[in-house]
C-alpha positions as CSV (number, residue, x, y, z in Angstrom):
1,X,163.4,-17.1,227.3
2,X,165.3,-20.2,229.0
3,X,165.1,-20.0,232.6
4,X,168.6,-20.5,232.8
5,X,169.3,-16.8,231.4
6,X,166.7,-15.3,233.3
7,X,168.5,-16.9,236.6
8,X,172.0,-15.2,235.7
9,X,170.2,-11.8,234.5
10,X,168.7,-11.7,238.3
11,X,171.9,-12.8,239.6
12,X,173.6,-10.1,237.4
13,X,171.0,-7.4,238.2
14,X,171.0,-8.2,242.2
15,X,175.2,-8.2,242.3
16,X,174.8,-4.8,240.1
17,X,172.5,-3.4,243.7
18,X,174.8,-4.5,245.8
19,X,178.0,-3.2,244.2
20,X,176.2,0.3,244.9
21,X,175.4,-0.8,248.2
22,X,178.8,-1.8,249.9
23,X,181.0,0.3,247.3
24,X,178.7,3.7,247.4
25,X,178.6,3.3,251.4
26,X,181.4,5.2,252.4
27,X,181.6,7.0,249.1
28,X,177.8,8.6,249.4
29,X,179.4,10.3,252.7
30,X,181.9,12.1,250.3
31,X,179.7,13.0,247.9
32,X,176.3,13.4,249.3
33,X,174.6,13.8,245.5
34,X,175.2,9.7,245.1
35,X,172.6,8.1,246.3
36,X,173.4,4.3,245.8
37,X,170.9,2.9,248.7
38,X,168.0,4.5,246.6
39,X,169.8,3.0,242.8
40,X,169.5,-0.4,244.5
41,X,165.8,0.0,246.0
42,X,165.3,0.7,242.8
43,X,166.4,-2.6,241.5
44,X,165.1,-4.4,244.2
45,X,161.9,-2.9,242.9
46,X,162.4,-4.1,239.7
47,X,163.5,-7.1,240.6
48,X,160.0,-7.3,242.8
49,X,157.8,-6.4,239.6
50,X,159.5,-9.4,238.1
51,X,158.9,-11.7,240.7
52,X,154.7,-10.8,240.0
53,X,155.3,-11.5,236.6
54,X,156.8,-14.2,236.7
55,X,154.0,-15.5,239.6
56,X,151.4,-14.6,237.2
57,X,152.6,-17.7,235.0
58,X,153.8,-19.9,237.6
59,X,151.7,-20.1,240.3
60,X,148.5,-21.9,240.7
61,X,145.9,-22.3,243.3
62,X,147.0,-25.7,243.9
63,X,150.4,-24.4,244.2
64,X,149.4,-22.0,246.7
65,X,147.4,-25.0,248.6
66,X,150.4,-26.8,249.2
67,X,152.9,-24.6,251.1
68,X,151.8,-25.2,254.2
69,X,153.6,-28.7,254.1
70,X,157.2,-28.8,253.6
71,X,156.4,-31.8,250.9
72,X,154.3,-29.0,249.0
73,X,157.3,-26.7,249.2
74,X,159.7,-29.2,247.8
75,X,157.8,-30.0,245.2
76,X,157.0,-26.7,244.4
77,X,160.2,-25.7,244.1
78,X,161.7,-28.7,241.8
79,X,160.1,-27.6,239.0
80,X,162.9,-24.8,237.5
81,X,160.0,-21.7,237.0
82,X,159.2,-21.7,240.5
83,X,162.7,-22.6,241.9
84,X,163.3,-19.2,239.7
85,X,160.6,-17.8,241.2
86,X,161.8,-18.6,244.6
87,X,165.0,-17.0,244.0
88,X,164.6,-14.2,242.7
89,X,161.9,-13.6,245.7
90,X,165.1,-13.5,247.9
91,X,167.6,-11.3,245.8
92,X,164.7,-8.8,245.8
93,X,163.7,-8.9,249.6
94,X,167.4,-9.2,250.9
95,X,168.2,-6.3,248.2
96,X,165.7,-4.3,249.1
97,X,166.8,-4.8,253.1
98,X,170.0,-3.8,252.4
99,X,169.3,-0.6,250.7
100,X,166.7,0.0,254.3
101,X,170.0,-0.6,256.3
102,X,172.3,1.4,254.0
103,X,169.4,4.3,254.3
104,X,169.1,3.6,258.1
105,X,172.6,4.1,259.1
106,X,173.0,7.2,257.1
107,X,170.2,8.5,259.4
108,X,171.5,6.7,262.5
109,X,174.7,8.2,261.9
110,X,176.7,5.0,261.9
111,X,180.0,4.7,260.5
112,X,180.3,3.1,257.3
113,X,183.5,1.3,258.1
114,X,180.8,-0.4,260.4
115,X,177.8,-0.8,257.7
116,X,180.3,-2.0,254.7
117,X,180.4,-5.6,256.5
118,X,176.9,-5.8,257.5
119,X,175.8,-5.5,254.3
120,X,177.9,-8.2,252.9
121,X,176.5,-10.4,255.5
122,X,173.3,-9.1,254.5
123,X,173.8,-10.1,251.0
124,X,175.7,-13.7,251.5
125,X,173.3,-14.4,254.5
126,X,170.2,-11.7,254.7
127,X,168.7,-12.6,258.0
128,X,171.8,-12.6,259.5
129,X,172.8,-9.1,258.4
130,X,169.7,-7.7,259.3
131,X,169.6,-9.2,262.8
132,X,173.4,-8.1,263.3
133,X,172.3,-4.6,262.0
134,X,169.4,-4.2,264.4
135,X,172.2,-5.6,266.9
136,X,174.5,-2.5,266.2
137,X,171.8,0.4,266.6
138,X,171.1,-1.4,269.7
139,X,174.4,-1.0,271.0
140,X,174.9,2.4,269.6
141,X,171.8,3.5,270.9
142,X,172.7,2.3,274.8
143,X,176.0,4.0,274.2
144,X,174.5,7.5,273.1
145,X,172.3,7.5,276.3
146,X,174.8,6.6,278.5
């Protein structure tokens, strides 16, 4: 399979989990039987056990002996398999975040009118999202003390 359509079906698959992640938010609270954070761990999963397969075929020893240079890493990642690779790498641990933030907030009991936003930060710029997450309980957390 070109790695051109394996590219746009992790794309595809990734938007898919986080369509249940921002949309099912506030809807999950209605109807506590829908359970979208756990539908998108799920792909994130999936998308995980692809990643190994796909590292099974693309990554070498020598591979592996370069990364600790940034030259290594750019050449590593010019060749379209590993780029791949690379990517979907991301999609599955930014995924898999959000669906850990999604389940978090339900347990933290924050709003999610508050959580909707995060988790499109999360998806556009993961670290971010998480950090602003983390942020938010903080917050919460002084207020509840207090």
């Amino acid at each position: 399979m070109k790695t051109e359509v394996l590219f746009q079906f992790a794309n595809v698959t990734a938007i898919l989990g986080w369509a249940f992640l921002i949309l099912g938010n506030s809807w999950s609270r209605r109807w506590p039987s829908m359970q979208p954070a756990i539908i998108s761990l799920g792909i994130a999963l999936a998308l995980s056990l692809a990643y190994g397969i796909g590292a099974l075929f693309h990554l070498s020893p020598a591979d592996l002996a370069q990364m600790n240079r940034l030259e290594g890493l750019q050449n590593f990642f010019a060749r379209p398999g590993t780029a791949l690779l690379g990517w979907v790498h991301f999609l599955a641990i930014d995924l898999a975040i959000g669906a850990w933030i999604s389940m978090d907030s339900k347990k933290e009991n924050v709003a999610p009118w508050l959580i909707s936003p995060i988790l499109a930060l999360t998806f556009l710029f993961g670290p971010l999202g998480f950090a602003l997450y983390f942020a938010v309980r903080k917050v919460r957390g002084l207020k509840t003390k207090s």
